[in-house]
C-alpha positions, 0 to 999 in steps of 0.5 A: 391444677391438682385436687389432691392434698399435700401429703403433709395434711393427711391423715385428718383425724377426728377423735371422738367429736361432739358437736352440740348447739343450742342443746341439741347434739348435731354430731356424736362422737364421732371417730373417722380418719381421712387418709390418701386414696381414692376420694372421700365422699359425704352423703346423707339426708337434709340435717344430718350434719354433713356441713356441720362435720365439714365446718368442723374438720376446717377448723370453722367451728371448734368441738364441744368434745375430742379434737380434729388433726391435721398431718401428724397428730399435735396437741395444738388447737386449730387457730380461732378467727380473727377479733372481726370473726372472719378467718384471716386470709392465711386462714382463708388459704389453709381452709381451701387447702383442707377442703381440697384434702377432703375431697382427695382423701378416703376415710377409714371405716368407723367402728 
């Protein structure tokens, strides 16, 4: 079994994503590109919002601000969860095709 993503995922793009809960900003704009390489790694304190930015680029949680793409830039929103708030089991396989991706992509520098 292979951990790297189909090359048709990637590059995962963020562009210029806010994240805001409750009133408290968790990410702020944030701009990172996620393309093939040697793989990509997340590190930071509790709280910092490592899970958060990852729930985000799955498609988990939706930005308050900018988008995340997937493969070749669209404007068309990732899909919501279904009416039981639970992704579909489709859903459920992209999810884990994404966090495969994740883990075999490298980003760009950030400015």
């Amino acid at each position: 079994m292979t951990m790297r993503a189909p090359l048709t995922d990637l590059p995962i793009l963020l562009d210029d994503v806010s994240l805001i809960a409750g009133g408290v900003t968790i990410l702020d704009r944030i701009s990172l590109a996620v393309t093939a390489g040697s793989p990509t790694v997340l590190v930071g304190p509790n709280g910092a919002g490592k899970t958060t930015l990852l729930r985000l680029i799955m498609g988990l949680l939706p930005p308050m601000h900018g988008r995340v793409t997937w493969g070749v830039p669209s404007t068309v929103p990732p899909p919501t969860p279904s009416a039981t708030g639970r992704p579909s089991r489709s859903r459920s396989a992209r999810i884990a095709s994404r966090a495969s991706a994740v883990a075999a992509a490298s980003p760009a520098t950030t400015p």
